[in-house]
C-alpha positions in Angstrom: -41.7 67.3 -25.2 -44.4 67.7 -22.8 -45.3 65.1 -20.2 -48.0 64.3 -22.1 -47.0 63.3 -25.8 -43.7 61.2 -25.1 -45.1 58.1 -27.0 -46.5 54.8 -25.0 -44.8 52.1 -25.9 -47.2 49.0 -26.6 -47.4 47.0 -23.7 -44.0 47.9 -21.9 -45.4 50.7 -20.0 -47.9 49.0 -17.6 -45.4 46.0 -17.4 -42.0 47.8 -16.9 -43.7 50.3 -14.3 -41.4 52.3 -15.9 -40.2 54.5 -19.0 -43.4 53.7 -21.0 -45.4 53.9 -18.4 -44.6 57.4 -17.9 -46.4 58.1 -20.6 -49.4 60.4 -20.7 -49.8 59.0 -17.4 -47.4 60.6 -14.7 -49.9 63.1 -12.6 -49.4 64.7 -9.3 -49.5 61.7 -6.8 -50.6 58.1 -6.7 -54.0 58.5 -9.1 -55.7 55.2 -7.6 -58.1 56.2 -4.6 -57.8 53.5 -2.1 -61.5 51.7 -1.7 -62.9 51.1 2.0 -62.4 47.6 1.0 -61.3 44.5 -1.5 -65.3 44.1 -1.2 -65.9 47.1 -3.2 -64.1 46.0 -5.9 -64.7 44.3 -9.0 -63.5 40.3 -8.5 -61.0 40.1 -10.8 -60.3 36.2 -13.0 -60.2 33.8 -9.9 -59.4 31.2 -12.8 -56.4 28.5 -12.0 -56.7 28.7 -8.1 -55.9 32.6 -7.9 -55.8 32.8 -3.9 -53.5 35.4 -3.4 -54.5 35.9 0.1 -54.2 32.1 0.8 -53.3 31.5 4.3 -52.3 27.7 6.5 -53.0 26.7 9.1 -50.0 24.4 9.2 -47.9 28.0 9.2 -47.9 30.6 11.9 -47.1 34.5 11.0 -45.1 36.9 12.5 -44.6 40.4 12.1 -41.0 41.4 11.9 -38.4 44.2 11.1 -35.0 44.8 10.7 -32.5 47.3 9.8 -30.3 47.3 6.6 -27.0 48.4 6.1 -28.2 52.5 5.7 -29.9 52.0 8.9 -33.2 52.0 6.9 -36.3 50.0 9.0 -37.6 47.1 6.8 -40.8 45.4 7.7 -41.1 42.0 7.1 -43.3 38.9 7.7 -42.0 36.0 9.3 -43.2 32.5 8.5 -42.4 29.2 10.4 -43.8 25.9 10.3 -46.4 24.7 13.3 -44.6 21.6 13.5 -40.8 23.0 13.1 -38.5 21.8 15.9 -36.8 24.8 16.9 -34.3 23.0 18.6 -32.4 22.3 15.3 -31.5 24.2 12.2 -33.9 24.5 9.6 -33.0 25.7 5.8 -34.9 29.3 4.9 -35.8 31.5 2.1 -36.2 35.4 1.6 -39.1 35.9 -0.8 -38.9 39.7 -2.7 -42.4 40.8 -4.3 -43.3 42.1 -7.5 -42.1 45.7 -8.2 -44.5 48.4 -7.9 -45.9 45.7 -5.0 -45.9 45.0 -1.2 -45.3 41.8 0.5 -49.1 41.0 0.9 -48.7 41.0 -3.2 -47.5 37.7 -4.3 -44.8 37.3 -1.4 -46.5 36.2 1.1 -48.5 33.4 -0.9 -44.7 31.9 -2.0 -43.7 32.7 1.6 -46.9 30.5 2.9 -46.6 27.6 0.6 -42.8 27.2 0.7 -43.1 27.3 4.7 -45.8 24.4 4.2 -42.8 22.4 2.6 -40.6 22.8 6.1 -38.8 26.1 5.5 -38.8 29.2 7.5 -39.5 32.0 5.4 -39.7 35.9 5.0 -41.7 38.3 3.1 -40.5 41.8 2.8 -41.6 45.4 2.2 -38.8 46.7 0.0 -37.2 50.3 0.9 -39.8 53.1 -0.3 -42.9 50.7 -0.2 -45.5 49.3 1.9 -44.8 49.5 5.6 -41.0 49.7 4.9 -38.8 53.1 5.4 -37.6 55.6 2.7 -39.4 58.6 1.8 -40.4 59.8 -0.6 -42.5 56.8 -0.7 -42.5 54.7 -3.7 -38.9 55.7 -5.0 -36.9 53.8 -6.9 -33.3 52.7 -5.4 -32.4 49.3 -7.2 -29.1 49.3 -4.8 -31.0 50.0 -1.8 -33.7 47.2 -3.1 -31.0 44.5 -3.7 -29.6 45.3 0.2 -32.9 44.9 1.7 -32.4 41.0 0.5 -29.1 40.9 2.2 -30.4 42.7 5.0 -33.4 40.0 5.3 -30.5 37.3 4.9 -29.2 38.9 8.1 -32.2 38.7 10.1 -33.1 35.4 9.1 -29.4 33.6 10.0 -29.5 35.9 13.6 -32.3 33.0 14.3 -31.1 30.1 16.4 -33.6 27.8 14.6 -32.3 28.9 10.6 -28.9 27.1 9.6 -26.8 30.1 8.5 -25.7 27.7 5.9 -28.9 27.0 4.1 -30.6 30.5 3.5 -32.0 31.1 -0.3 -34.2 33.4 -1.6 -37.2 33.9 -4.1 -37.8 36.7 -6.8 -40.7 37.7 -8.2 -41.4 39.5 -11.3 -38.6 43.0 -10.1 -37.8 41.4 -7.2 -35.9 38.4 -9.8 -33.5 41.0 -10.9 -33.4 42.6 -7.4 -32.3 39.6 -6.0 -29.6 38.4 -9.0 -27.9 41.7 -8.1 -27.8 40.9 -4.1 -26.8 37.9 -4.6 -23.8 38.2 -6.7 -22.2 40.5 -4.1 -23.4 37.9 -1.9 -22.1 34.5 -1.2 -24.6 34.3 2.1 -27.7 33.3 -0.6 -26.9 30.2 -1.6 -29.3 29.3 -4.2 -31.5 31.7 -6.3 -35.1 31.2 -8.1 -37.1 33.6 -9.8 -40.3 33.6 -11.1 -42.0 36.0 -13.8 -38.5 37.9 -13.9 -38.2 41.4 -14.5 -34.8 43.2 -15.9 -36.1 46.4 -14.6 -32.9 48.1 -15.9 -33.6 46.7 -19.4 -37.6 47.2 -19.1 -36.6 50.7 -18.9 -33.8 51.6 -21.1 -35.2 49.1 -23.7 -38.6 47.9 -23.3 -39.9 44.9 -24.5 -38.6 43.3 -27.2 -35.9 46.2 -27.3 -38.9 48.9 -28.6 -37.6 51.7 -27.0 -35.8 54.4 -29.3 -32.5 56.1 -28.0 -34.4 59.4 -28.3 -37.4 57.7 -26.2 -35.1 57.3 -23.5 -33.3 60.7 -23.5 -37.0 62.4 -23.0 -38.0 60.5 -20.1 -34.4 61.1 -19.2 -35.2 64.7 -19.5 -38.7 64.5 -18.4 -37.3 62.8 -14.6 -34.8 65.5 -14.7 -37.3 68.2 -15.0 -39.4 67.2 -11.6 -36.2 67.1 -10.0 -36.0 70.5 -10.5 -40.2 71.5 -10.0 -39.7 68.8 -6.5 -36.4 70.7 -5.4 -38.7 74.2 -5.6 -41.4 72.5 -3.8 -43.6 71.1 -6.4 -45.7 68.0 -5.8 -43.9 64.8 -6.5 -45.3 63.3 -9.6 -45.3 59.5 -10.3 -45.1 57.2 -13.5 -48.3 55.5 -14.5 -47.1 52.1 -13.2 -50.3 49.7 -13.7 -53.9 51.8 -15.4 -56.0 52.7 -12.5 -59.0 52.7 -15.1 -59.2 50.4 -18.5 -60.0 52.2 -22.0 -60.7 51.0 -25.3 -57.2 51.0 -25.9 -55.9 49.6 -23.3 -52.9 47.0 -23.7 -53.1 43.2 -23.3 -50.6 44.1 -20.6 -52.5 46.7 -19.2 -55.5 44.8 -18.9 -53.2 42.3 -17.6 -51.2 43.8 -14.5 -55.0 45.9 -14.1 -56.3 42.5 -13.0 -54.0 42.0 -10.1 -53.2 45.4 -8.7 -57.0 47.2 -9.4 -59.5 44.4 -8.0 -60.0 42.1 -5.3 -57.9 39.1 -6.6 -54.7 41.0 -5.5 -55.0 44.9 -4.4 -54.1 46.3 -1.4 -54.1 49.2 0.2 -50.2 49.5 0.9 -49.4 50.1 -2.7 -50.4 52.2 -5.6 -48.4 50.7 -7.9 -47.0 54.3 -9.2 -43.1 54.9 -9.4 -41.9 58.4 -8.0 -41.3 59.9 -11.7 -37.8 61.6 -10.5 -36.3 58.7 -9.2 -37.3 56.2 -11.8 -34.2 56.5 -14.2 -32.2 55.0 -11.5 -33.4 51.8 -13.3 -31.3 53.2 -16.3 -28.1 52.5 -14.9 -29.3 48.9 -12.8 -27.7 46.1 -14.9 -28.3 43.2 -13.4 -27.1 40.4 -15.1 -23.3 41.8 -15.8 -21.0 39.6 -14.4 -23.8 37.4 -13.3 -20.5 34.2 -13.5 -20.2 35.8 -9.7 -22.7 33.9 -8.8 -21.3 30.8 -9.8 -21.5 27.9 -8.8 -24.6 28.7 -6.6 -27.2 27.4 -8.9 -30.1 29.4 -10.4 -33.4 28.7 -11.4 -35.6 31.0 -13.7 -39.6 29.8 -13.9 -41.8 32.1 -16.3 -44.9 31.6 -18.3 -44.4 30.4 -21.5 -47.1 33.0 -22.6 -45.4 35.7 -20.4 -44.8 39.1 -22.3 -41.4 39.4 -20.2 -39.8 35.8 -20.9 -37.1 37.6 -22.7 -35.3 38.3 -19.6 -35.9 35.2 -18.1 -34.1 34.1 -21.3 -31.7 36.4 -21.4 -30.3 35.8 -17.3 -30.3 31.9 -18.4 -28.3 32.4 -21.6 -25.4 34.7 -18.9 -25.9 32.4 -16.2 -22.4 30.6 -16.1 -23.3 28.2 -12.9 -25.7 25.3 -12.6 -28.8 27.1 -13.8 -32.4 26.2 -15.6 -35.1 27.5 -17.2 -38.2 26.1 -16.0 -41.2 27.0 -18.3 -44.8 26.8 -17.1 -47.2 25.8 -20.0 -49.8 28.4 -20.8 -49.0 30.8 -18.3 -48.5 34.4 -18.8 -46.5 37.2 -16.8 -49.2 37.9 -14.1 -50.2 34.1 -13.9 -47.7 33.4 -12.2 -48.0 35.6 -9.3 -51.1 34.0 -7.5 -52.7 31.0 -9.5 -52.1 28.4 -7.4 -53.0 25.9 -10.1 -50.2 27.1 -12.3 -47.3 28.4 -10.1 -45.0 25.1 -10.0 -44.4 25.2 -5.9 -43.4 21.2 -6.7 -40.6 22.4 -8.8 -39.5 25.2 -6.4 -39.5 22.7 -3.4 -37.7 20.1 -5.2 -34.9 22.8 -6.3 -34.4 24.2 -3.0 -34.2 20.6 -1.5 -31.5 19.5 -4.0 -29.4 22.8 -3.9 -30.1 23.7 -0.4 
């Protein structure tokens, strides 16, 4: 089967950035040429206080980076309250961004808001994006992802002003299932929210709403395995669609959906393309992040999604495991995306009010 004519699933390629994706749309590098700026863009739905660039000025920004346990640089952002008293111990949160994202992608907006609310916080590149280490860049390593939150819970307990006690952590849309898997090896996060969750193991291996066919997956399977091969010879590295860079008539609700984010100004940036490295992408196939998910126990979880969101299923699904205190918070009217920058729907109240309780 050709790259070409392994079937697109409806709607789980764009969203999964992933098995479906990789359909009819892998080529040889990142397709989407960077524009000289968000101004030359088309504005994207602004609707519900999108802001994903929203800065404070009650909230000052630091550039930061660490190392994590492969001795891989991670670049991070660090954010601290104008009025914190650094001469005590404050609570903080790690917040992971969207997969297929940066940290100026969703991150940073929790990061700012939740730093509003008194907390010290940190947005991250993970491994093989953005302004983080790893090459090839854009390769998928859900291990190495899920250490780069442990390795941001390092940094941020090293600081005199953080109480090593009282670190949490956010994850958004990949970055929810990133994070479940840090945190059940461990114990240092001590309460966990995610928001928009991705499985990105199930979003690959099944697809949404469990559409993908056993033979489906043994030809991307085959397909990764193939540019392993071409890459090892010296071939150009090739990359999964990940999010449309142009709409069409038949473009997906989901398409259209994640192509509102990542392709105009409401929420591109020129860190990312979006794209998974095609050969590395079945590493999702054996990430299983909610086995054995009563490790976490009894830090408590929270799971916040759209009740409109095409990926609720595995917001469902982590609740339904979850063995600890744990809710599902749903957000009336909301979809997948919604949730990543509309500050009119993305329930910061609820998020503050959790971490203050668990935290």
């Amino acid at each position: 089967m050709s790259r070409r004519n392994i079937i697109k699933l409806t709607g789980a390629g764009a969203a999964a950035i992933g098995l479906s994706s990789a359909a009819g749309l892998a080529g040889a590098g990142p397709a989407f040429a960077a524009p000289a700026s968000r101004k030359d863009l088309e504005p994207g739905d602004t609707s519900n206080g999108a802001d994903n660039f929203y800065t404070s000025d009650q909230v000052t920004m630091k550039k930061i980076s660490f190392k994590n346990k492969y001795e891989m640089k991670v670049v991070g952002n660090l954010f601290v309250p104008n009025n914190l008293n650094r001469g005590i111990a404050h609570p903080a949160l790690v917040v992971g961004h969207p997969m297929g994202a940066v940290k100026e992608q969703s991150a940073n907006l929790y990061a700012t808001k939740m730093a509003e609310q008194g907390y010290v916080t940190l947005s991250f590149d993970l491994s093989f994006w953005g302004e983080s280490a790893g090459k090839p860049g854009n390769s998928v390593s859900p291990d190495i992802y899920a250490e780069d939150f442990s390795a941001a819970v390092d940094y941020l307990r090293a600081q005199v002003f953080v109480d090593k006690e009282r670190v949490g952590a956010i994850g958004i849309c990949g970055s929810g299932s990133f994070v479940i898997s840090a945190a059940k090896i461990d114990p240092r996060i001590k309460a966990i929210a995610t928001v928009s969750m991705y499985d990105m193991g199930a979003a690959n291996r099944d697809g949404l709403d469990k559409s993908v066919t056993l033979e489906q997956r043994k030809a991307f399977i085959a397909q990764a395995a193939a540019q392993r091969d071409v890459e090892f010879a010296g071939g150009a590295i090739e990359y999964t669609g990940g999010t449309p860079d142009e709409l069409t008539a038949d473009s997906t609700a989901v398409d259209r959906e994640f192509y509102d984010f990542y392709r105009t100004a409401r929420g591109y940036h020129p860190n990312t393309t979006t794209h998974p490295a095609l050969a590395t992408n079945t590493k999702f196939m054996n990430f299983h992040p909610f086995n054995d998910l009563d490790l976490i126990a009894p830090r408590p979880l929270l799971f916040i999604a759209g009740d409109q969101a095409h990926s609720r299923e595995f917001s469902e699904e982590a609740y339904r495991l979850g063995t600890g205190p744990k809710e599902l918070f749903w957000v009336p009217g909301a979809g997948h995306v919604d949730l990543y920058d509309r500050t009119g729907l993305i329930p910061f109240d609820k998020l503050t009010d959790f971490f203050r309780t668990q935290l």
